[in-house]
KETI-57474 format. One record per residue (C-alpha): residue in one letter; x, y, z; residue number from 1. Coordinates in pm, 1 decimal. Each point is the difference from the previous one (the first is absolute). Example, Ala and Ser with C-alpha at 12.3 -4.5 7.8 and 13.67 -1.06 7.14 Angstrom:
! KETI-57474
+------+----------+----------+----------+------+
: resn :       c1 :       c2 :       c3 : resi :
+------+----------+----------+----------+------+
:    a :   1230.0 :   -450.0 :    780.0 :    1 :
:    s :    137.0 :    344.0 :    -66.0 :    2 :
+------+----------+----------+----------+------+
END
This chain:
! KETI-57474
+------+----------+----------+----------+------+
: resn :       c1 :       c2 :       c3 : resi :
+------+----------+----------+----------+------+
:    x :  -1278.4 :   1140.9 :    558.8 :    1 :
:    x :     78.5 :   -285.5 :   -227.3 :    2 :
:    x :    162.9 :   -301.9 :    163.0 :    3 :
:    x :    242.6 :      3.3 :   -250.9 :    4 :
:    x :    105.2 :    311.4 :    130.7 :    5 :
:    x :    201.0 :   -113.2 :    302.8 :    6 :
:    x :    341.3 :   -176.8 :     17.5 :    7 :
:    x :   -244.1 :   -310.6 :    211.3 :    8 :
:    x :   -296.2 :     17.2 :   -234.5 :    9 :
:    x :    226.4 :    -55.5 :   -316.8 :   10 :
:    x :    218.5 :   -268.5 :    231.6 :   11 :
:    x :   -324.7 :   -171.8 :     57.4 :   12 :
:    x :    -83.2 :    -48.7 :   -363.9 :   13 :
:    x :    282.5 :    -82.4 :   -111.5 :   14 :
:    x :     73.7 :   -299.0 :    249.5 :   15 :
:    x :   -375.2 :   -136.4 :    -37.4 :   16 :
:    x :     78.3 :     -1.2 :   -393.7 :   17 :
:    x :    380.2 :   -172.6 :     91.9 :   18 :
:    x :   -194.2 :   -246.2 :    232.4 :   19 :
:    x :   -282.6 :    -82.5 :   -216.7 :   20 :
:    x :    233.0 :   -159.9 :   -284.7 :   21 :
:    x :   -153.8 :    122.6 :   -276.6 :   22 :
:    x :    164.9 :    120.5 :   -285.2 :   23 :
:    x :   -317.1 :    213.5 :   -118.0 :   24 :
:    x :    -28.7 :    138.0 :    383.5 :   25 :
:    x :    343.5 :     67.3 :     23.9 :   26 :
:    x :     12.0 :    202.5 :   -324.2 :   27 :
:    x :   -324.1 :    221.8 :     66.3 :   28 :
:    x :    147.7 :     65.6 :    304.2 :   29 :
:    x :    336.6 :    137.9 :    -60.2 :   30 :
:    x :   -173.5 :    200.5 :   -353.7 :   31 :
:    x :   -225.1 :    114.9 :    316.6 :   32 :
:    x :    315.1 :    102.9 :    202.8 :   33 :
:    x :    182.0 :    163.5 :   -256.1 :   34 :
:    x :   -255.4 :    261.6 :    -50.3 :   35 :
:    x :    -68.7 :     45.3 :    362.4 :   36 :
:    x :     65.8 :    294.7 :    240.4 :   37 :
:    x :    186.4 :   -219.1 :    292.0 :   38 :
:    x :    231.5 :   -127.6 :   -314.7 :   39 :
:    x :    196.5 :    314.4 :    123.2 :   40 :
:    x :     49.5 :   -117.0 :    364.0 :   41 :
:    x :     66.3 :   -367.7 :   -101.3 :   42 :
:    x :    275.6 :    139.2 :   -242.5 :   43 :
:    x :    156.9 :    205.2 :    322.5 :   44 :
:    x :    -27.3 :   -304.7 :    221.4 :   45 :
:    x :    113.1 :   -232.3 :   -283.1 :   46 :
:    x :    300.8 :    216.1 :    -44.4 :   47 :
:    x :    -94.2 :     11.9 :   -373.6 :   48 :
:    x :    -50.5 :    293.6 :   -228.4 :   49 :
:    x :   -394.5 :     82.7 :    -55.6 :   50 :
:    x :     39.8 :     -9.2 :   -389.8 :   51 :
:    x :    182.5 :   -324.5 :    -44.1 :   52 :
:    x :   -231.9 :   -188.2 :    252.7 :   53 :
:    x :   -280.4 :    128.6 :   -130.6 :   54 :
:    x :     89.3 :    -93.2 :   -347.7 :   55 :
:    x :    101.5 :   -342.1 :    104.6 :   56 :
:    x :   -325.3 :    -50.4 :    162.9 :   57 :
:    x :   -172.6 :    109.5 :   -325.7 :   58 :
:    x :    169.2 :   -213.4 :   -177.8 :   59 :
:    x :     11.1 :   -285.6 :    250.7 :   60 :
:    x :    326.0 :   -104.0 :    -64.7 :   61 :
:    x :    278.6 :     97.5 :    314.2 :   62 :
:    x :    325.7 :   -132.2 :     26.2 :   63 :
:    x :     24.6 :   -237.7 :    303.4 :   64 :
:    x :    194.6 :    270.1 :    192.8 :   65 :
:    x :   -347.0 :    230.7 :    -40.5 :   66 :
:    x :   -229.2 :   -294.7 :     70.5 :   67 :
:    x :    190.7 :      7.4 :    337.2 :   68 :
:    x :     22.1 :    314.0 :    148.8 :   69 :
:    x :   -407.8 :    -27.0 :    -63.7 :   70 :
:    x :    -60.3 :   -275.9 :    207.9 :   71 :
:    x :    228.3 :    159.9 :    268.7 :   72 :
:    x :   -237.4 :    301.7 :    -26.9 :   73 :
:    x :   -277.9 :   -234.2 :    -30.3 :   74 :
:    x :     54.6 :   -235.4 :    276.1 :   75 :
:    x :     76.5 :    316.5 :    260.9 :   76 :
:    x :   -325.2 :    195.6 :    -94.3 :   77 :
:    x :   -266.5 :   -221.2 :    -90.8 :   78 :
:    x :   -297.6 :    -91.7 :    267.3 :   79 :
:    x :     58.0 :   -354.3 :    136.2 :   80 :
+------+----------+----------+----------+------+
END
């Protein structure tokens, strides 16, 4: 199973890429995410439909109100 696969695994990468503060880290990260399998549970925990967070991780441009329901998810799930 891919890491990327699991609500924690995807939490994981996304808050080393956050914490790393690098734009070029940041952005293969969340092109990572948005093709991912766990995408689907961080959606559901986000409170977020699939498509649009998907498509705003593609793109890499969320509205603040997206950005922050992430880092909810993000800061419950990933591994300390």
């Amino acid at each position: 199973m891919n890491r990327l696969d699991t609500l924690e695994g995807l939490s994981g990468l996304l808050a080393a890429a956050f914490d790393s503060g690098d734009a070029g880290v940041l952005a293969e990260a969340l092109d990572a995410a948005s093709r991912a399998h766990g995408t689907a549970a961080l959606a559901a925990a986000a409170g977020l439909p699939q498509a649009e967070l998907r498509a705003a991780l593609a793109s890499g441009e969320m509205s603040l109100e997206t950005t922050l329901a992430i880092m909810k998810v993000i800061d419950l799930h990933s591994s300390p």
